[in-house]
C-alpha positions as CSV (number, residue, x, y, z in Angstrom):
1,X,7.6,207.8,14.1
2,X,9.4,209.9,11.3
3,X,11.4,212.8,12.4
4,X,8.5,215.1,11.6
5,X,5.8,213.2,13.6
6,X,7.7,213.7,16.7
7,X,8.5,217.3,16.4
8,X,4.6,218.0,16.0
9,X,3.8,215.1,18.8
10,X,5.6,217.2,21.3
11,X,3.5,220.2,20.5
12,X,0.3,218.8,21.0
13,X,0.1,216.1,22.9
14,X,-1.1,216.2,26.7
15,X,-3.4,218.8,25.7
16,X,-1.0,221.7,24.6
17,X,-3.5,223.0,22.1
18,X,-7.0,224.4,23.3
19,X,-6.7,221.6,26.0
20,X,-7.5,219.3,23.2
21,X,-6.9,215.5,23.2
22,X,-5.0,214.1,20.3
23,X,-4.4,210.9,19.7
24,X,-1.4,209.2,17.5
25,X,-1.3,206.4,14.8
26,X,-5.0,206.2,15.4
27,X,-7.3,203.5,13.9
28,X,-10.3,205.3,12.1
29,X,-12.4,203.4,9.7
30,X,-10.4,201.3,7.4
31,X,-7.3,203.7,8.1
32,X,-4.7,204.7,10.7
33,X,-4.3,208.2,10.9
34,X,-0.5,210.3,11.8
35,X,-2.8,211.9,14.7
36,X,-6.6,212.2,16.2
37,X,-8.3,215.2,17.9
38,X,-11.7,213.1,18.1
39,X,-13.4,216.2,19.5
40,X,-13.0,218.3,17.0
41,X,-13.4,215.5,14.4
42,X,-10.0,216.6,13.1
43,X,-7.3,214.3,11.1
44,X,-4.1,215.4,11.1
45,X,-1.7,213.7,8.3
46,X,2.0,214.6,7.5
47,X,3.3,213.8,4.4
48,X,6.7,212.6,2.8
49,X,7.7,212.4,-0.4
50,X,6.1,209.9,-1.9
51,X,2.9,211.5,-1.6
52,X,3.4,213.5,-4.4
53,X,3.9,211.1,-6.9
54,X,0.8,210.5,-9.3
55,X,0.1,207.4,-7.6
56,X,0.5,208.9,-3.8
57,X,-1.5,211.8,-4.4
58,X,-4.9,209.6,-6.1
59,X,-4.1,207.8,-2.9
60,X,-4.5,210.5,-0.4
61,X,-7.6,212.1,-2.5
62,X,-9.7,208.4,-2.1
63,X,-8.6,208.8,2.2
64,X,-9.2,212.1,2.5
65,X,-12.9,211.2,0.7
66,X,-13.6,208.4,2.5
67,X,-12.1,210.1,6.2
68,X,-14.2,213.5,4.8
69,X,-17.8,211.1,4.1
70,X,-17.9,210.6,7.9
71,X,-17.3,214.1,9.3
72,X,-14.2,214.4,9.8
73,X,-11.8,217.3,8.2
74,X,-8.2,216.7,7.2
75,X,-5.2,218.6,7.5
76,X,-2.3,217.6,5.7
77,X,1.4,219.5,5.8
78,X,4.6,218.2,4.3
79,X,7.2,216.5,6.3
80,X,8.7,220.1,5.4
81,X,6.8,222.3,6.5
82,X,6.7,220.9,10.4
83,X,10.3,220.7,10.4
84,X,10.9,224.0,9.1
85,X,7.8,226.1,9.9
86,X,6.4,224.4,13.0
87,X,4.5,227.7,14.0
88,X,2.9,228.0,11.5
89,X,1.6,224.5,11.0
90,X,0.6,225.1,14.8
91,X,-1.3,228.4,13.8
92,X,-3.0,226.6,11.2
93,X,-4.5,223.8,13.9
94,X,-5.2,226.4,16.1
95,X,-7.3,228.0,13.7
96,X,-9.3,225.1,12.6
97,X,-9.8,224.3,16.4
């Protein structure tokens, strides 16, 4: 796990957030996904650097579409933005959950 992925791990895992189960490195469809909440059919992905290349963000757009054509709804935050504003990427899954 990158730095990132374990500071937001340790926020919600074992249930910290609406006693919800997440999951990590999850296998769904043809992907494996940062983390799981498979009762609220919510994807959570954090992102480096090179997803905002050209070619990293046409990437992302055909996962998110494929993830998005079963149900489920992605979140995606920068590496950045956990590390520096975990709150408020907490607030944000809150909200959606």
């Amino acid at each position: 796990m990158t730095d990132a992925e374990r500071h937001l791990w340790a926020k919600i895992r074992g249930k910290q957030l609406k006693d919800k189960q997440f999951y990590r490195q999850k296998n769904v469809g043809n992907y494996i996904v940062d983390f799981y909440c498979p009762s609220a059919k919510l994807i959570i992905e954090l992102d480096g650097g090179q997803h905002y290349s050209d070619e990293g963000k046409k990437k992302d757009e055909i996962r998110d579409n494929y993830l998005k054509h079963f149900g489920f709804t992605v979140l995606r935050f920068s590496d950045r933005d956990v590390l520096k504003n975990i709150e408020g990427v907490l607030e944000k899954i809150y909200e959606f959950l």
